[in-house]
N, C-alpha and C positions, 0 to 999 in steps of 0.2 A: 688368529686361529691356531696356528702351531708354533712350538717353542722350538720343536728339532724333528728334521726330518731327514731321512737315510736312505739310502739306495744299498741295498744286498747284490752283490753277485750269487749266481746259482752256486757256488765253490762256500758259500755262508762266510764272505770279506766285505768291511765296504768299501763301495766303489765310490759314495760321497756321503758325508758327513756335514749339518749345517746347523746350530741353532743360536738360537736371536740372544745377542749379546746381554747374559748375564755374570751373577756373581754364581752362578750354579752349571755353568758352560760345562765344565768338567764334570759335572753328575752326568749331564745328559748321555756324552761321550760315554763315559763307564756305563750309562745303561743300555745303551744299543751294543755295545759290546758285552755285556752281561746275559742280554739274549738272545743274541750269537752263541752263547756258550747253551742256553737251555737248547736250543733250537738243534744244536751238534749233538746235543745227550739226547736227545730225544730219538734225532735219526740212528744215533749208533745202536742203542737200546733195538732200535727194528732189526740190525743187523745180527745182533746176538742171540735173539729170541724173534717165534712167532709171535711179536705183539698186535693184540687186539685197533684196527685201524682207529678205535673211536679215543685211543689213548693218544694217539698223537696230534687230536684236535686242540689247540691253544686258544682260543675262546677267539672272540670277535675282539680284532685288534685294534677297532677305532670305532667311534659312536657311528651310528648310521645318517644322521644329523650334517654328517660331517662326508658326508660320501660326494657331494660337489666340488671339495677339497681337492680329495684323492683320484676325484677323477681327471682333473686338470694338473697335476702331479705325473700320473700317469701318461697323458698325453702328450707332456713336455719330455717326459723318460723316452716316451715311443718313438718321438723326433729326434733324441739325439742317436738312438739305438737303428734307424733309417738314416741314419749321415753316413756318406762312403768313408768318410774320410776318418770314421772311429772305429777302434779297433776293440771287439767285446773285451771286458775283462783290466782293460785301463781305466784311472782314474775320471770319473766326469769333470772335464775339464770347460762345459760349453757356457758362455756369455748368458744363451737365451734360457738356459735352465737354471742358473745362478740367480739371472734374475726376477726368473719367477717363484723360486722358491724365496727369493730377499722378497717380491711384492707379500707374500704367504705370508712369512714373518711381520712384517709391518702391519697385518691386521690386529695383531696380538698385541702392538703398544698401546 
């Protein structure tokens, strides 16, 4: 189902980066960090000008097909983000979320 999948801080860094072992690993990287960079132009643009709210809509950012995905992605983010022991804004570092996003991955070979 997924080749790379990211975790953002609200600060627009990531906090994890992960995708299934290609000869194109390094595209994936330079694009989640490439829309890091739209996503920063986008907000600053608000700051300089009253821009129109419907300009800063980026379209639907994953098929809807695919929303059982993200929603167990989500749920996995939500338990490490309810662990005492994490401190917002560190790298994701958790076993259980590594390896549900590595199960994610393995549906794609």
């Amino acid at each position: 189902m997924a080749v790379c999948v990211a975790v953002i801080a609200k600060e627009n860094y990531p906090l994890y980066i992960r995708s299934a072992p290609t000869e194109n690993e390094l595209k994936f990287h330079y694009m989640v960090h490439t829309s890091l960079d739209v996503v920063d132009e986008k907000i600053s643009a608000m700051g300089k000008a009253l821009v129109d709210q419907r300009e800063l809509y980026l379209g639907l950012l994953y098929p809807t097909e695919d929303y059982k995905m993200f929603r167990k992605l989500h749920n996995s983010y939500t338990d490490v983000m309810c662990n005492p022991f994490y401190n917002p804004g560190d790298r994701i570092q958790s076993r259980a979320f590594d390896s549900m996003v590595t199960s994610m991955m393995i549906q794609v070979c």
